[in-house]
C-alpha positions in Angstrom: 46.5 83.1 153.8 44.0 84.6 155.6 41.2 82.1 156.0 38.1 84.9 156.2 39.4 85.8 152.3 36.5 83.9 150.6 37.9 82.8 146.8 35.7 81.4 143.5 37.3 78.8 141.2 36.4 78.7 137.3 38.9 75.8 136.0 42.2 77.3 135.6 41.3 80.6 137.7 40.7 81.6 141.2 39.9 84.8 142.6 40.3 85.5 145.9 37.0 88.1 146.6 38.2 91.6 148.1 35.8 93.5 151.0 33.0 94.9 149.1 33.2 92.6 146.5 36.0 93.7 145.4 35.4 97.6 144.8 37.8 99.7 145.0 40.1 100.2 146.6 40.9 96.5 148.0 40.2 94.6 144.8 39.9 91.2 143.6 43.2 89.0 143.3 43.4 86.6 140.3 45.1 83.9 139.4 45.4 81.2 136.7 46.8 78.1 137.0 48.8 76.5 133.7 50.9 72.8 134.2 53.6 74.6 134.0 53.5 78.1 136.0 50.7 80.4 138.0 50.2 84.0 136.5 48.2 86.4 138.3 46.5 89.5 137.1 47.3 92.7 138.8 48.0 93.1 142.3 45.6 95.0 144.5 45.7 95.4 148.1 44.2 92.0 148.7 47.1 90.4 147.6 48.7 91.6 150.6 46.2 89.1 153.2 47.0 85.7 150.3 49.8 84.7 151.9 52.2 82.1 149.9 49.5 81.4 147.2 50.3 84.8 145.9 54.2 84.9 146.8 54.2 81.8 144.4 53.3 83.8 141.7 55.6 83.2 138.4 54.7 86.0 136.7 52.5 89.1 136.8 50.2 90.4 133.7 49.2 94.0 134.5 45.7 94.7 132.8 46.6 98.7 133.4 48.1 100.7 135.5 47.0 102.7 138.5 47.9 102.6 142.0 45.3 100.4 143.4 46.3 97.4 140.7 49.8 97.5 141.9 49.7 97.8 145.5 51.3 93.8 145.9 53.5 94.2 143.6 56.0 95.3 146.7 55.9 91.5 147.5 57.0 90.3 144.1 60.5 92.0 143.3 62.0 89.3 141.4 58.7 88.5 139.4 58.4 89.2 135.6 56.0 92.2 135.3 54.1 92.7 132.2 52.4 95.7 131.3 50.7 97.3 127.8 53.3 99.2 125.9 51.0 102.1 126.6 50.8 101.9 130.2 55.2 101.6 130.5 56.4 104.3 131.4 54.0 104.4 134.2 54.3 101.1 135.7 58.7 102.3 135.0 58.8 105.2 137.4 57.2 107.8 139.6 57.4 110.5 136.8 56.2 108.0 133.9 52.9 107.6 136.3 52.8 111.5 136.9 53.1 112.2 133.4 50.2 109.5 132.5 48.0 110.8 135.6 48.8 114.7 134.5 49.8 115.4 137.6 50.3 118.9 138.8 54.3 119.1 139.9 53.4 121.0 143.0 51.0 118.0 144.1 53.4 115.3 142.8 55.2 115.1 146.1 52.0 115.0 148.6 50.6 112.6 146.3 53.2 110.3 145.9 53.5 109.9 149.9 50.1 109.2 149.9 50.3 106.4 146.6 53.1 105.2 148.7 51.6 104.6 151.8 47.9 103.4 150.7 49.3 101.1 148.0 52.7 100.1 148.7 53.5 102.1 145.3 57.1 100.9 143.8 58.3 101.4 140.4 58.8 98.6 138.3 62.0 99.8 136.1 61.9 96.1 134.7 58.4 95.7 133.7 58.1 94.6 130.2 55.8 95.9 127.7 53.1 93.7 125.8 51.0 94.7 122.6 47.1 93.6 121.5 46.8 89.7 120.8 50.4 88.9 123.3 49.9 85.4 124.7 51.1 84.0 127.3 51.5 80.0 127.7 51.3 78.4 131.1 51.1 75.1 130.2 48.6 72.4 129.9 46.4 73.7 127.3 46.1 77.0 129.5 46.9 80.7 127.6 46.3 84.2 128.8 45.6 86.3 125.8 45.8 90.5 125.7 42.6 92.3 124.0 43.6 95.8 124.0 40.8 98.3 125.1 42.3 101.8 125.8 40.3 104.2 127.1 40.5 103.5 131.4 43.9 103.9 130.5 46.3 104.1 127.1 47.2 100.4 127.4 44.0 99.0 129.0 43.6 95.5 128.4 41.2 92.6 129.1 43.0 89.5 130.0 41.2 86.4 128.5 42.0 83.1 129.8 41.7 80.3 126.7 40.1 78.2 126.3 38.0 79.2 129.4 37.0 82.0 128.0 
């Protein structure tokens, strides 16, 4: 990990803080810690300076999907990815996220070489969808809980850790 990343711990969850807070387009990394396995939300381009914390991930929960929330996912092929059912087919493939952007075909190429080389951008054919109120359990009294709020994007979702709140 790279040791001038500061990070915050709130019981179960750390975030590791991205430059400028964690404004766009680095981002803040999060974690949360059950007995039983480590989830972490998104993966912006902070996750790429973590190190092993983040390549110890067991599973990913995707709050939406754009670009800059994905750009670590590169370093996590073999992870579970979950996503909103409404944000699928544009964590699936390259025309899924065109299609969700309303991307002009005759930009989709320029822009996809830049997606690519900003934010590591790969396709997650195996991410698997989630709906409003899916849990997840990662042991030890610690759950991760979906509240869908579309409007960022289709499947927009806040991630609430319980009982932390």
């Amino acid at each position: 990990m790279d040791p001038l990343i500061p990070d915050l711990e709130f019981g179960p969850v750390r975030v590791y803080v991205g430059e400028k807070s964690g404004n766009d387009p680095v981002g803040n990394q999060v974690f949360v810690q059950g007995a039983d396995r480590r989830a972490v939300f998104d993966s912006p381009l902070n996750a790429n300076r973590i190190g092993t914390d983040f390549d110890g991930a067991d599973i990913v929960i995707q709050g939406h999907m754009h670009e800059d929330h994905t750009a670590g996912l590169h370093r996590l092929p073999h992870v579970p990815v979950y996503i909103h059912q409404g944000d699928l087919a544009a964590m699936r493939s390259w025309e899924g996220l065109c299609t969700a952007y309303g991307y002009d075909p005759d930009m989709a190429d320029e822009l996809r070489a830049y997606i690519e080389g900003q934010f590591h951008y790969t396709p997650r054919p195996d991410a698997l969808p989630y709906t409003d109120g899916s849990t997840w359990d990662l042991g030890g009294g610690v759950t991760v809980r979906a509240v869908h709020t579309p409007g960022h994007t289709t499947g927009h979702c806040v991630l609430l850790v319980e009982p932390e709140g």
